[in-house]
Every structure is written in C-alpha cells, then in structure tokens.
N, C-alpha and C positions, 0 to 999 in steps of 0.2 A: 749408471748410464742414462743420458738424456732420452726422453720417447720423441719421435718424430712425430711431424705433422700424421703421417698415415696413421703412427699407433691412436693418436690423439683425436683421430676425426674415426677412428672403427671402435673407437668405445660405445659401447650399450649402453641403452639410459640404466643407471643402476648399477652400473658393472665399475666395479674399481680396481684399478690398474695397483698390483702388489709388484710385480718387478720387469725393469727392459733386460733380455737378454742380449740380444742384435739392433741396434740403432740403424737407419740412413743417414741420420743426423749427423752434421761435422763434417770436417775439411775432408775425411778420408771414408765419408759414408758412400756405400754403397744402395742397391735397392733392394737389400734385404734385411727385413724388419721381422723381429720374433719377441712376443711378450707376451706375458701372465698377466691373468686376472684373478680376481676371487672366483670365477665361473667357469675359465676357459683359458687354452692357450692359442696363441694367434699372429698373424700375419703374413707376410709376401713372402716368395721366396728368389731365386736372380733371375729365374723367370717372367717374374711379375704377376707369377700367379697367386693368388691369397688362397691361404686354409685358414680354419677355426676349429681348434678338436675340445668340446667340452668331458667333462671325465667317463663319460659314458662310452665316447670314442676313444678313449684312450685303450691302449693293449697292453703297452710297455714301456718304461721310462731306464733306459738303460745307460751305461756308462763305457765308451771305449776308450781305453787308455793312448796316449801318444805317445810315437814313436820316435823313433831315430829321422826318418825320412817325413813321418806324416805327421809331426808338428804337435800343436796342443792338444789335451783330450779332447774328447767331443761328448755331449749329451745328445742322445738319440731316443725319439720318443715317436714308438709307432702304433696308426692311426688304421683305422679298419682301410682293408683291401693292402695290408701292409705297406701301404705308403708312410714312408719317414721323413721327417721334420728334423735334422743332425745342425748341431749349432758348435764352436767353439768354446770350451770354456776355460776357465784359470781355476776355478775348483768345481768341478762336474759333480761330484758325489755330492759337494752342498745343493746346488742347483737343482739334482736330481731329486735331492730329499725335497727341497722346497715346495717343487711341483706337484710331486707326491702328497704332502702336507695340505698343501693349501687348495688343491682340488679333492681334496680324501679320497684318495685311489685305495685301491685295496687290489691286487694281483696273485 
C-alpha cells in the first residue's frame, strides 16, 4: 500500500517507514492513516486525531478474528491509558507478527 502525504510528511529524521497499513491515499481513501516504522507505529485516526506509540507504549498487539456480520479481521494494538489503534487486515497474524518483530516487543 501506497503512504500518503501525512505518512510522508510525519516521518522523523532517521526514522524509516517498514510498512503502510491504512493509506488516505487513492480514489477510495479516507483520513485514516496507520503505519510502521523501524521506531514506532503511527498516524490519524477518522477523527483526525494523530497518535504515535513507540514500543515502549505499546501493551499489546492482538489479533480479532472476523466474523459473519463484522467483516475482516482486525489487528488491535493497545496503547497506555488502554487506548486502541484497531486496523483491518487480510492477514492480521502476519501484520501482528511484524509489528512485534520489528519494534522488538516482548509481552
């Protein structure tokens, strides 16, 4: 997936963008923007409010399966003061490993 201008203009100097999960980008984007770094995961949410949780913040990176009625899995990944970040995915369990991996979480 393509990164939007947002993902592209809230990089840190030094910081390298490993993968987009949620784009704005494209005919069908919305404004919510969710992507990885080597440092941190980050962006807007429909609100238009931004987070950034570097692994330190992170609590949990979990997996809910989808259902009949509620669509694709989702990856859920929550943030001190239990605030969650919940994104769509096509494979959650890769995505979740990822995040895990490349932020070295340990839970």
């Amino acid at each position: 997936m393509e990164a939007s201008k947002y993902i592209l203009s809230n990089l840190l100097p030094g910081e390298d963008l490993v993968q987009v999960f949620v784009s704005s980008k494209g005919l069908f984007g919305g404004k919510v923007d969710i992507a990885l770094t080597d440092q941190r995961i980050f962006g807007r949410l429909n609100d238009g409010e931004g987070f950034s949780l570097t692994a330190k913040k992170i609590k949990n990176v979990e997996v809910k399966p989808g259902g009949f009625f509620s669509g694709k899995p989702q990856v859920i990944i929550t943030g001190p003061y239990k605030k969650q970040v919940i994104f769509q995915s096509e494979d959650p369990a890769f995505d979740r490993n990822k995040i895990i991996k490349t932020l070295k979480l340990k839970f």
